[in-house]
C-alpha positions as CSV (number, residue, x, y, z in Angstrom):
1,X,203.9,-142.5,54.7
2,X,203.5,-139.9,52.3
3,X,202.8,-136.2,52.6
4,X,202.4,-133.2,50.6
5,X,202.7,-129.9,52.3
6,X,203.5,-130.2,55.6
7,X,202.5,-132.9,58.2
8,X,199.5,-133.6,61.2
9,X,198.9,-136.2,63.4
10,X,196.2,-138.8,63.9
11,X,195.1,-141.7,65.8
12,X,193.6,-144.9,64.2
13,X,193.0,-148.5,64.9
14,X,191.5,-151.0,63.6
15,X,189.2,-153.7,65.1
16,X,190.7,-157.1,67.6
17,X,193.1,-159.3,67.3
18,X,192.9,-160.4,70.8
19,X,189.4,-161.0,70.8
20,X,187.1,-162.9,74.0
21,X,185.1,-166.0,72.8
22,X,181.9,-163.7,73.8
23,X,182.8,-161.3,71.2
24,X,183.2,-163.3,68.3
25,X,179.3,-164.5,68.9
26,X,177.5,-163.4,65.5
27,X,180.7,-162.1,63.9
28,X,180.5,-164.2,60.5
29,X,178.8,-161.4,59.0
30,X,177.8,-157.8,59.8
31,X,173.9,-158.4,60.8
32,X,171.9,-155.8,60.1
33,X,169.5,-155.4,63.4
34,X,166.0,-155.3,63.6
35,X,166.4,-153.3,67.1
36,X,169.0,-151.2,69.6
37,X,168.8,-153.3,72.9
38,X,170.1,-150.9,75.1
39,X,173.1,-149.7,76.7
40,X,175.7,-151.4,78.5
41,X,178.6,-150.7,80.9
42,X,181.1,-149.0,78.7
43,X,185.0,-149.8,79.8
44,X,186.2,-146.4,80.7
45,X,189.0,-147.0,78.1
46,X,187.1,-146.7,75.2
47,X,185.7,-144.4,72.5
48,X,182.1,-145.5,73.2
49,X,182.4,-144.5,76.8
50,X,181.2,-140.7,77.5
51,X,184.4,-138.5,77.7
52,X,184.8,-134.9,79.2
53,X,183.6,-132.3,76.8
54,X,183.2,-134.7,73.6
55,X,180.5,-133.5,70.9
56,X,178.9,-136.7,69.7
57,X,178.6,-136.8,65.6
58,X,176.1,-139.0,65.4
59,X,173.9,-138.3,68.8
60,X,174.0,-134.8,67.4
61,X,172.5,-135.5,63.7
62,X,170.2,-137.9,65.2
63,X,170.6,-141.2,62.8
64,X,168.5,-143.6,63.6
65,X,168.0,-146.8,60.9
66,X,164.6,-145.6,60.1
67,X,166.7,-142.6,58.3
68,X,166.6,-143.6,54.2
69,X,170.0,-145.4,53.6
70,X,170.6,-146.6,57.2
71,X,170.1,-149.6,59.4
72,X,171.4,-150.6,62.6
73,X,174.4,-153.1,62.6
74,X,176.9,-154.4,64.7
75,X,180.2,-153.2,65.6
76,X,183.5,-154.0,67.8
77,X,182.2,-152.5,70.7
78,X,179.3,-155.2,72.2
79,X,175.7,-153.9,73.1
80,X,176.6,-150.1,71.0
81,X,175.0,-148.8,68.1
82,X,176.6,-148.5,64.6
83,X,174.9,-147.3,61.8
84,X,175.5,-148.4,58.2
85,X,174.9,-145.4,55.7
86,X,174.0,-146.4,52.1
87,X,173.2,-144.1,49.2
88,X,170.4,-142.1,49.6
89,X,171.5,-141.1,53.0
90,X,173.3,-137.7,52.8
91,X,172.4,-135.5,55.9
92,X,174.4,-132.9,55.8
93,X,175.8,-129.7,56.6
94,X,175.2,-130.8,60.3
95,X,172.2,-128.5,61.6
96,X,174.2,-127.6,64.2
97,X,177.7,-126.9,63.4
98,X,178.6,-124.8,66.1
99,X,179.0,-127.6,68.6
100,X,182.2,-129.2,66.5
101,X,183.9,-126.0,65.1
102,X,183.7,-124.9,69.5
103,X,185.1,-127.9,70.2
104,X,187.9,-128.0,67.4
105,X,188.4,-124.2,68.3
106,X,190.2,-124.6,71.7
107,X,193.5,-122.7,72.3
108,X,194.8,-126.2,73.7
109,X,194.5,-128.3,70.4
110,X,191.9,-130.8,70.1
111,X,191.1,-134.8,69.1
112,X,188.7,-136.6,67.0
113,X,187.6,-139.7,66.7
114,X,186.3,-142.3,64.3
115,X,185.6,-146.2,64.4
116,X,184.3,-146.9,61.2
117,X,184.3,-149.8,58.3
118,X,184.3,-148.5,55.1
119,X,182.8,-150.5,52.1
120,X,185.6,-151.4,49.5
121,X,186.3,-149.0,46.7
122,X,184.7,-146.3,48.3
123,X,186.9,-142.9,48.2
124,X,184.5,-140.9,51.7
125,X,184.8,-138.0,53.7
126,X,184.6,-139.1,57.3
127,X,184.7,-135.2,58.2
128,X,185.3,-131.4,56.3
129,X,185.1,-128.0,57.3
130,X,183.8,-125.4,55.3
131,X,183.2,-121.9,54.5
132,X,179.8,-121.6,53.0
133,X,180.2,-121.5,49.4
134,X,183.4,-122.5,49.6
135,X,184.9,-126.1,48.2
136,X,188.7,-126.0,49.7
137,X,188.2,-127.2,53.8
138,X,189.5,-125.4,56.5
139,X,189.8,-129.3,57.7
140,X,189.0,-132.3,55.9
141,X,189.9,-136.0,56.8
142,X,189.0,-139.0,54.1
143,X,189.6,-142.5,53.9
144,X,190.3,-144.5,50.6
145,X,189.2,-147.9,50.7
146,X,190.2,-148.5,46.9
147,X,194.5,-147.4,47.5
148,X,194.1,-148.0,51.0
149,X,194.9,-144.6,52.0
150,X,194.2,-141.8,54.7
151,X,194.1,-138.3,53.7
152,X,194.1,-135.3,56.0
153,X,193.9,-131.6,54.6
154,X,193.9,-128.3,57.0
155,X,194.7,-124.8,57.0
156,X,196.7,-122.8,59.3
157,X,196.8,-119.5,61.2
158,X,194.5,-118.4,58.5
159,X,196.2,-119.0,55.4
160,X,194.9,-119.8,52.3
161,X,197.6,-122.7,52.2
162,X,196.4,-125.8,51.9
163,X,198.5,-128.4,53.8
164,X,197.8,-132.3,53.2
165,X,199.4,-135.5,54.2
166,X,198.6,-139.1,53.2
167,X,198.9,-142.4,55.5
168,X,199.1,-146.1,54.7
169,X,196.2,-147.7,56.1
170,X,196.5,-151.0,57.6
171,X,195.4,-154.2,55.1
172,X,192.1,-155.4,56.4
173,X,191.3,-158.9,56.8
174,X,187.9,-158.8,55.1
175,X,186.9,-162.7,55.8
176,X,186.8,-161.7,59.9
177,X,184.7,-158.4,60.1
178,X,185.8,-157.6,63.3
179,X,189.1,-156.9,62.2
180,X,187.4,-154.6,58.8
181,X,186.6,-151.9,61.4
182,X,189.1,-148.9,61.5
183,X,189.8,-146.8,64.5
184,X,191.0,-143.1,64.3
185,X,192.1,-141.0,66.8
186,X,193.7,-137.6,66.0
187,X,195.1,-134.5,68.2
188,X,196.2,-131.8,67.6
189,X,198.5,-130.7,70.0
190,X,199.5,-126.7,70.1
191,X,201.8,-125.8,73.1
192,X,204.5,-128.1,70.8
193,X,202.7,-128.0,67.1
194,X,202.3,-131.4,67.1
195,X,200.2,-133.8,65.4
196,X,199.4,-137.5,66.7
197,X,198.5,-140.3,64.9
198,X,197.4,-143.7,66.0
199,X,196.9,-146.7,63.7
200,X,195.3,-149.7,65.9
201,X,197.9,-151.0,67.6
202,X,200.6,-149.6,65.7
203,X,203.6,-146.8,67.2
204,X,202.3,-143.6,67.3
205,X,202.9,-141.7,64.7
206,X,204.3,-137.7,65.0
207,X,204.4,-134.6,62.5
208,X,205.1,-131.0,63.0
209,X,202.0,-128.9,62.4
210,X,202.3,-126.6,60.0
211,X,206.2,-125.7,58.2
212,X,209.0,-125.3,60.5
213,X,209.0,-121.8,60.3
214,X,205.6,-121.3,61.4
215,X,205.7,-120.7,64.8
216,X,203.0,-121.1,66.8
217,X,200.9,-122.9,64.2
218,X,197.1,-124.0,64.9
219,X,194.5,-125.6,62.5
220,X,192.0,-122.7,61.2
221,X,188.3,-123.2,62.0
222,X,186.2,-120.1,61.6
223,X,183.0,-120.6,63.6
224,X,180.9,-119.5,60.8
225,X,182.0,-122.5,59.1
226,X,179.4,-125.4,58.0
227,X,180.5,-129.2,59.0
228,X,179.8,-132.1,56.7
229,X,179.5,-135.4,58.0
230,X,180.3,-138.3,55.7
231,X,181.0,-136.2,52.5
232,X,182.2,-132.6,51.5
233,X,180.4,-130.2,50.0
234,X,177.9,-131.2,46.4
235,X,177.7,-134.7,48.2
236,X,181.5,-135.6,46.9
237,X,183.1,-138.1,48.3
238,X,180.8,-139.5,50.0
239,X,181.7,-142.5,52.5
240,X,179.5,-145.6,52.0
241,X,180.1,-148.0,54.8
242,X,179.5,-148.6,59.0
243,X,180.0,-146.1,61.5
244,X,179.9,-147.1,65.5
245,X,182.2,-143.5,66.7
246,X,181.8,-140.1,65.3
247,X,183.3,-137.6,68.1
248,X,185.4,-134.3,68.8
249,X,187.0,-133.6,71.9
250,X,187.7,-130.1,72.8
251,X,191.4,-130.9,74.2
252,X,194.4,-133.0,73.5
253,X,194.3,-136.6,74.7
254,X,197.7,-137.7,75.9
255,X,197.1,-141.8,75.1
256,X,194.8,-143.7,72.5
257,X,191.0,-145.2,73.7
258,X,191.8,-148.7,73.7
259,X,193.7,-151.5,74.9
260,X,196.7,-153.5,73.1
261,X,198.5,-156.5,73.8
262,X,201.5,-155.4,72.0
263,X,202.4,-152.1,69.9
264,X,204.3,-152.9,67.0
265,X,205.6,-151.3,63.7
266,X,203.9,-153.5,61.8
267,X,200.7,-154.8,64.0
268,X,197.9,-155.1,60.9
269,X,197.1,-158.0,62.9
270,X,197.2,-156.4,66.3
271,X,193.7,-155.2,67.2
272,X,192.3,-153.0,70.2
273,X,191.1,-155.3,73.4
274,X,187.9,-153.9,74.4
């Protein structure tokens, strides 16, 4: 790992390893869909199922695959939609950006969430936070598909300091799809100014928030602030790729979403059991 300025945490996990015979049905490619068939019990223990509080990305934009630059694929979790977004998609600011700069304003701390498979030398925003008119985020998290790379920039307490830190993603095993899907999970945990980060089924990963002498440290988001979904401001860095979990949750969540066999150091084969 390797950060600039000072560190975060975040959550993020990639496809199954461990995978049921029923769930590798179809899984030689990512099918584009002619139709949503419906809902499905959820396992409590998962990102797809409805949490406490959480403010749904992409129930809240409304995608749907008759949007231009999206259609309905599959993704890890069975009988759940996932969008893929193509150029000339690009809804955004979100119309209603209130809902995620509440949610990410909590004097607890906060998580978000993504399970996503990004298309291969793509450099995307998965999420920024922005002053209108204004290019630097308060919060901005982007994914690099090309140096394999996860990039998280934030302010705190107000500054004008720009903090960033970068994280090895996992190698994808492109010939299984399953397995190309990415998980992220990130909190933000005030009471001890620390940042969680989970990589599939990998050790968490911990970093102080903020420097070391800034006490009582929290991430910065002004609730006149615009949220862009998918890129940052002047469409930049746009992601190109599948989406199945876009979510904030307005509080810290003490374990990842999803099941593992095994947590390991080094577990790019190790993928969440759903």
């Amino acid at each position: 790992m390797r950060t600039s300025c000072l560190p975060f945490v975040w959550f993020i996990t990639i496809g199954l390893l461990e995978i049921t015979a029923s769930s590798l049905h179809s899984w030689t490619n990512e099918n584009e869909l002619d139709d949503y068939g419906g809902s499905r019990h959820i396992n409590p223990k998962s990102p797809a199922s409805e949490l406490p509080g959480e403010v749904d990305i992409l129930k809240l934009i409304n995608v749907t695959a008759k949007d231009p630059g999206v259609s309905l694929v599959e993704g890890p979790i069975n009988n759940y939609p996932a969008y893929k977004f193509r150029l000339p998609y690009g809804n955004v600011p979100l119309a209603n950006s209130t809902a995620v700069t509440n949610a990410m304003s909590k004097a607890s701390g906060f998580t978000v969430i993504f399970l996503y498979r990004q298309q291969k030398n793509n450099l995307g925003t998965l999420i920024s936070i922005n002053s209108p008119g204004r290019l630097t985020p308060w919060f901005q998290l982007s994914t690099n598909s090309r140096t394999g790379l996860l990039s998280l920039k934030y302010r705190i307490n107000s500054s004008t300091k720009l903090h960033q830190s970068d994280w090895s993603l996992p190698v994808h095993h492109r010939k299984s799809p399953l397995a190309a899907w990415t998980w992220i999970m990130l909190s933000a945990e005030y009471s001890t100014n620390t940042l969680r980060l989970d990589i599939d089924c990998q050790r968490s990963q911990y970093e102080s928030l903020g420097s070391h002498n800034e006490a009582g440290s929290n991430i910065s988001i002004p609730q006149d602030s615009l949220v862009y979904f998918r890129q940052e401001p002047g469409r930049k860095k746009k992601f190109l790729g599948s989406m199945q979990v876009a979510k904030v949750l307005p509080y810290v969540t003490k374990e990842r979403l999803w099941s593992c066999t095994h947590i390991s150091d080094n577990s790019s084969r190790l993928k969440p059991i759903l």
